[in-house]
Each structure stands twice: as C-alpha cells, then as structure tokens.
N, C-alpha and C positions, 0 to 999 in steps of 0.2 A: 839277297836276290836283286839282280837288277831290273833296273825301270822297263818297263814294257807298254806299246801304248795303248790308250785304253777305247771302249767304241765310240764313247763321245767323240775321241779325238781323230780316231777314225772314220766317223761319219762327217764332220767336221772338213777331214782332208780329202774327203769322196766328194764333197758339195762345192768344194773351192774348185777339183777335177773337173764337174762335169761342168762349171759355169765357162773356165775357159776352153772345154772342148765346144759347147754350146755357141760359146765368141767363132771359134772356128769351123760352126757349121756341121759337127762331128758327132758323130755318135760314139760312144764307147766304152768298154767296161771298164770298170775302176776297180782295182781289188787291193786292199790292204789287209798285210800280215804283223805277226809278231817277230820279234827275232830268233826264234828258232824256224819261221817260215811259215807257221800255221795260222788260217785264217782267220784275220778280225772281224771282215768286212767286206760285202765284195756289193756293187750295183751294175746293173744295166741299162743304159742308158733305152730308150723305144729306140725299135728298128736296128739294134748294135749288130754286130753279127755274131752270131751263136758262136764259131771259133772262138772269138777273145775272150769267151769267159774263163776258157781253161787258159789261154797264152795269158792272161793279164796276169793269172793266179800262180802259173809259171815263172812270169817276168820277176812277182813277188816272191815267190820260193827260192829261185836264183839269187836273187838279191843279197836274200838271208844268207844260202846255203853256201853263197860265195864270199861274201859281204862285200860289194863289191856294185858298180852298178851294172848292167847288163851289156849295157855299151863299150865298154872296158872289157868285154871279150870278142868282140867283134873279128879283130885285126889279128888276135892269137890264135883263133881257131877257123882261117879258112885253109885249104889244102895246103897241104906242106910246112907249116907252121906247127910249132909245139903242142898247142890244144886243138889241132884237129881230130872231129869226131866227138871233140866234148858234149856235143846237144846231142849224142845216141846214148849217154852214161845218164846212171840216175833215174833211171826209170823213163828217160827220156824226158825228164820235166824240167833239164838246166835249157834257158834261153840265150841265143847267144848275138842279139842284137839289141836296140836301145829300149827302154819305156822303164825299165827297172831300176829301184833307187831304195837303198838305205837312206832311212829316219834315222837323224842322227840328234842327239839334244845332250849337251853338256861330253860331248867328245863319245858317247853310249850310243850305239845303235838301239834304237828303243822301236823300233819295226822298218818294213818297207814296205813299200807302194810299187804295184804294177800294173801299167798302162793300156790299151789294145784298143786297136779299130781304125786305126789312122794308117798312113806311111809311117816309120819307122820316125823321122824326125819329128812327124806331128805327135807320137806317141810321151816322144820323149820331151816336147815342149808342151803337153799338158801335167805331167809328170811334173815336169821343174815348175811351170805354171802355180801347181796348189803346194808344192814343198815354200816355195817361193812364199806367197800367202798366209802358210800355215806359220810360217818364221822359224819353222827348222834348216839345217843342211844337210845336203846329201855328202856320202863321204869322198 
C-alpha cells in the first residue's frame, strides 16, 4: 500500500495555508485530500465564502483525480482546445483553474491540497505558500 497523508499532517498543512492567506489578508478554505481524492481535512477560515468550501474540495479532488495540478488545465480546456468542457465531466467536480496541488514526497503522491477564496493567483500562492513550508513538492 502506498504512503498517504495522515491528519496530523494534514492539519499541519491547513495551518501553514491559512497563516499565509492571513499574511495576505484572505480568507479561505483549505481542504486536503488523499490520493484517491477523498477527504482528509478541510477548514474554513471566519468570513470565507461559503462557495469555496466545495471548489477548494474540488481543486483537491482534481488534483487527485487528474494528478496533475489544476493550473495545468487551464490553457487545454478553454473553447476549442482538446479538453474543452472538461469541468461539466465528473460530476462536475474536475476544476479547471489554479489552487490545486499534488503532495508529492519521495516521487509518491501522498495527497493533495485545494485552495479557494482568493483570485485564482492568490489561491494558488497560498497553495504553494504551505506546500512550500510543509517541505514537500507539488508535481
């Protein structure tokens, strides 16, 4: 069985999350999954917005379901491009902008982190922010 990560470590990478969305003034959910996408962990930051609880949990499910970060589908899936329509498959819950990141530790996805409440670049530099901190790499 492979390595998966655990709540410690998940709570752990929730708390590094909300200190640099807090640097940045932000509100936001934080959700961390395992690598099949299923959740470890999820917080809301006071005031977040109710939406990103599900997009952050999404950003995370994507992650998994893609391995892949979220960002990394942006550019494939707008009109006329290969994966356009990709975020209406899946029950609608693939994301197909940035905050979403494989946990990566010894070359093993061992979960992902999904970000929400920001613009999209803010999402995605609290995101790298606690991966950053946590001393794992995204893939």
């Amino acid at each position: 069985m492979s390595e998966t990560i655990t709540l410690t470590e998940a709570t752990d990478l929730i708390e590094k999350a909300e200190a640099a969305a807090a640097e940045m003034d932000l509100e936001m959910v934080i959700t961390v999954a395992n690598p099949a996408g299923n959740l470890v962990a999820q917080h809301r930051m006071d005031d977040a917005w109710l939406a990103s609880v599900s997009i952050s949990r999404n950003k995370a499910y994507t992650a998994a379901a893609l391995q892949m970060p979220t960002h990394d589908l942006a550019e494939a899936s707008t009109p006329g491009e290969s994966l356009w329509g990709l975020q209406t498959t899946d029950e609608n819950r693939l994301v197909v902008f940035g905050g979403g990141y494989p946990i990566v530790r010894d070359g093993d996805t061992i979960g992902t982190i999904g970000v929400s409440g920001g613009e999209v670049s803010q999402d995605m530099a609290v995101a790298e922010a606690a991966l950053d901190a946590f001393g794992e790499h995204t893939a």
